[in-house]
C-alpha positions as CSV (number, residue, x, y, z in Angstrom):
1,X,203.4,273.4,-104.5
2,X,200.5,271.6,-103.0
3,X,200.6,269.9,-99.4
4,X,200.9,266.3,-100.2
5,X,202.9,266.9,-103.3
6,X,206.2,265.0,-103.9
7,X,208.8,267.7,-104.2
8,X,212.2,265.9,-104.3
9,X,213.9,262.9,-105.3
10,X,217.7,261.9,-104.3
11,X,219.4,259.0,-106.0
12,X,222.4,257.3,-103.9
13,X,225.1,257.2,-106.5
14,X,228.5,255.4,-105.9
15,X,229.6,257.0,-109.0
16,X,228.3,259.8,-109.4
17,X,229.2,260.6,-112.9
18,X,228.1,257.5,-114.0
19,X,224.9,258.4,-112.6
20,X,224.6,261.5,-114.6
21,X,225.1,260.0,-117.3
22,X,222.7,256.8,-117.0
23,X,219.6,259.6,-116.1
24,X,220.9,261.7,-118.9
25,X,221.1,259.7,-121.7
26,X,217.5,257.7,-120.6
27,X,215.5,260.2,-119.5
28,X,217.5,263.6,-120.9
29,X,217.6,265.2,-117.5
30,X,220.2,267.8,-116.8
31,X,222.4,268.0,-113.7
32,X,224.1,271.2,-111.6
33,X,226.4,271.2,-108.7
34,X,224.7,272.8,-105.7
35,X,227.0,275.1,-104.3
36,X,228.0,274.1,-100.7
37,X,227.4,270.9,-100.5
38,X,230.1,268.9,-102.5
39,X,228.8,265.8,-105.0
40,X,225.3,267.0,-104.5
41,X,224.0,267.4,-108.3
42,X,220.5,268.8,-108.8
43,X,218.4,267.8,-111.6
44,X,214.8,268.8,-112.9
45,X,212.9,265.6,-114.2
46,X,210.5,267.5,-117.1
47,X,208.2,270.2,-116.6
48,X,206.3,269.4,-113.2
49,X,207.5,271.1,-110.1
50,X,209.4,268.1,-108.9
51,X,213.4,267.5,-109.2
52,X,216.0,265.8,-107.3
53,X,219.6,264.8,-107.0
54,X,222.1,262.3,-107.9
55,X,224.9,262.4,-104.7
56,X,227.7,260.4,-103.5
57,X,226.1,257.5,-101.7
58,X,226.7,257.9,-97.6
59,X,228.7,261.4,-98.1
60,X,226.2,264.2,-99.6
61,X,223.0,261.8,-99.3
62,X,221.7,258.5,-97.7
63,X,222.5,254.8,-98.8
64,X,219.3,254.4,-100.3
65,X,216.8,256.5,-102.6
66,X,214.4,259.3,-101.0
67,X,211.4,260.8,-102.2
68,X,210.1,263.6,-100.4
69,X,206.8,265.1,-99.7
70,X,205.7,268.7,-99.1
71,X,204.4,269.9,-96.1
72,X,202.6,272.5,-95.4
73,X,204.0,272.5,-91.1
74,X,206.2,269.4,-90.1
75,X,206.0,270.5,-86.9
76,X,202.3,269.8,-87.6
77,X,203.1,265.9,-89.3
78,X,205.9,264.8,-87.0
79,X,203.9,264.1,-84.0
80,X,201.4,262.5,-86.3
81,X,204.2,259.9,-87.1
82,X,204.1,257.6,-84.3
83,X,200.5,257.6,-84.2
84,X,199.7,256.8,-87.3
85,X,203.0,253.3,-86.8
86,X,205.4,255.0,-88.1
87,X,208.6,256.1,-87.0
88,X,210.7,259.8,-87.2
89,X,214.4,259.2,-88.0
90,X,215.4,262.8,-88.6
91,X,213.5,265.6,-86.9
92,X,212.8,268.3,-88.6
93,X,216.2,270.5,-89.7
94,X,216.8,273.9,-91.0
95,X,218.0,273.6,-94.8
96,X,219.4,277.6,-94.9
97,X,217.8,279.8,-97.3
98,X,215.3,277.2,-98.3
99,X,212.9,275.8,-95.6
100,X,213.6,272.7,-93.4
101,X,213.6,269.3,-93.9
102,X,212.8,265.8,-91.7
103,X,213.0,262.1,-92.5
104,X,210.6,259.5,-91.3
105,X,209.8,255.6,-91.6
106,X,206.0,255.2,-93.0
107,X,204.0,251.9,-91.2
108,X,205.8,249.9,-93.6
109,X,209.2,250.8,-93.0
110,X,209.7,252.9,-96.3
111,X,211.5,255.5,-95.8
112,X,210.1,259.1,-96.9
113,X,211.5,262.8,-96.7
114,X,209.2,265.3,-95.8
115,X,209.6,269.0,-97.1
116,X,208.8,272.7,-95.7
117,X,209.6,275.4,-98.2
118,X,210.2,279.0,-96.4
119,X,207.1,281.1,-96.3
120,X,206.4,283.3,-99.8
């Protein structure tokens, strides 16, 4: 994937079933369990390199959606942040086996995920 590139999507779900179902039936997308991390359900939205998640709302994910964004170095984009009037919520954090992971505020106040995949 490209730097800049949205990589991920998570959906809060209070049900997450009925979730599953809603994005099914409207958009035919097709859910897994990730293993280890209970009511965490992947999904791949068409052919693009982008997917997401449908999770239980304040348990496996946050209260409200998150799109994230690839990065080529967060270490690189978090100190950037502030600067630019935003703010970091999360700082950056291992995901194991996978990359790492932080969360910021944009100068709006919308919320964004940012993405590190491990090197290839």
């Amino acid at each position: 994937m490209a730097h800049g590139q949205i990589t991920h999507i998570e959906l809060p779900a209070d049900d997450t079933a009925r979730a599953q179902r809603f994005y099914g039936e409207l958009f035919g997308w097709q859910f897994r369990a990730m293993e280890g991390l209970d009511g965490y359900f992947l999904f791949n939205a068409g052919t693009a390199e982008i997917g997401g998640a449908v999770g239980e709302r304040g348990k496996s994910m946050p209260d409200k959606a998150r799109m994230y964004v690839e990065a080529d170095s967060i270490d690189a984009l978090l100190p950037r942040v502030p600067e630019l009037g935003g703010e970091v919520l999360i700082a950056k954090t291992e995901i194991p086996g996978q990359g790492w992971y932080a969360v910021i505020n944009d100068s709006e106040g919308t919320e964004l995920g940012l993405y590190e995949a491990l090197p290839r």
